[in-house]
Steps between C-alpha positions, in 0.01 A plus 500: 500500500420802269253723623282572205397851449284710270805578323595127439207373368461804206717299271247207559160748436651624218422276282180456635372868506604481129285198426235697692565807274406257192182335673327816340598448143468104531103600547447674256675261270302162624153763460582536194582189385182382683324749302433620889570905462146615511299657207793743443823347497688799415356710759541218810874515334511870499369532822684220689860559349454915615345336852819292573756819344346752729461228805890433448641810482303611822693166664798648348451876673414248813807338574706796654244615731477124561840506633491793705195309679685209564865639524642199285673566146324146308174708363760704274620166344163458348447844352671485176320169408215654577531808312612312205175262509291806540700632162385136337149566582433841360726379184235237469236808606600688184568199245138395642373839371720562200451136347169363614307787552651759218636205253837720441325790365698785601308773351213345767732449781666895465115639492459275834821671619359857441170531525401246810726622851465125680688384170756822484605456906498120432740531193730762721513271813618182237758756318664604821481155629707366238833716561496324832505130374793595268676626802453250769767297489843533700691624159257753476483588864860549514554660213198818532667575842318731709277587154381115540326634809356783320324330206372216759305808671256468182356169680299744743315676169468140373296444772284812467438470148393185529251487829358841214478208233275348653301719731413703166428143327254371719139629449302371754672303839738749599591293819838281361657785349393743801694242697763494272557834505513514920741218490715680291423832692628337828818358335636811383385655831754275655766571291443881512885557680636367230401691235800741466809382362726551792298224673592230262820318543623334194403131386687255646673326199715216709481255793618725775356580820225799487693797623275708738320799340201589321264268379542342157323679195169457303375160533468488116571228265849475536565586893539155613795276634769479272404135472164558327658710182198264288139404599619166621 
């Protein structure tokens, strides 16, 4: 009989950490149909969609250490759907803010930009997060080389920028983001010998056995198994 590992079963909780991905959005959409979103819709929107981009991309930055701690490959298989749902969330972030909140007025939105910093670091983290959605699939992978792993490296300021987005938003209960930000803190603590370079091997880009060596690159949104080139 076949002994049924960790590594067996991720093609079975695939599928259901991407339905779990979605439970967020599915909320949001039944409160608002219920009219259920509080006295400010827009800003439980706002606030929930940024929530669940940050949360994600902190599971994303979690899944190598995760596998150091256990010694087994399968977190890694999860990381690019991960980073791509945290991509989905702070697209729905900005369209929340640019649509609902600033009804397409540029002129309003560019002020925003300038002249408030929790907006400017927002905007930055969602600009640099979108070169690394483009580039996460295996095409991509293979065809950036050794620059793929370069780019990839912005996930780290992604992270910084936007734990700053929200620190500098919040007024009054600093606890969440003060959290946030030592959750992040520790992550990139644990990946500290492998911020140079010559500690990254190259993505693997085919079904072949791991040849020994460093440890793979930045968990960003395209360092998963070559299986996962989409968010399914």
């Amino acid at each position: 009989m076949m002994r049924m590992t960790p590594e067996r079963l991720v093609p079975i909780a695939k599928p259901l950490v991407f339905l779990l991905c979605l439970v967020p959005l599915g909320l949001l959409v039944a409160g608002a149909v219920a009219d259920d979103l509080g006295a400010n819709p827009v800003e439980t929107i706002t606030h929930a969609t940024g929530d669940w981009a940050l949360r994600l991309l902190l599971l994303t930055l979690a899944m190598t250490p995760l596998k150091r701690l256990i010694g087994r490959p399968w977190p890694i298989r999860f990381r690019r759907m991960l980073g791509l749902f945290a991509f989905f969330y702070a697209s729905l972030h900005l369209l929340t803010y640019v649509w609902l909140d600033q009804g397409f007025d540029g002129q309003a939105v560019l002020e925003d930009v300038v002249k408030r910093p929790y907006v400017t670091v927002g905007f930055a983290a969602f600009v640099l997060l979108v070169p690394l959605a483009l580039t996460s699939t295996r095409a991509m992978v293979r065809r950036l080389g050794r620059r793929w792993q370069t780019l990839h490296r912005a996930v780290y300021a992604v992270g910084i920028l936007g734990v700053l987005h929200y620190l500098w938003l919040v007024k009054a209960d600093l606890l969440e983001p003060a959290l946030y930000a030592l959750t992040l803190a520790l992550l990139l603590a644990a990946r500290l010998p492998n911020l140079s370079p010559r500690s990254v091997a190259p993505p693997e880009t085919g079904r072949h056995r791991p040849r020994p060596g460093p440890t793979p690159g930045p968990p960003s949104l395209g360092s998963g198994h070559p299986e996962g080139s989409r968010a399914g």
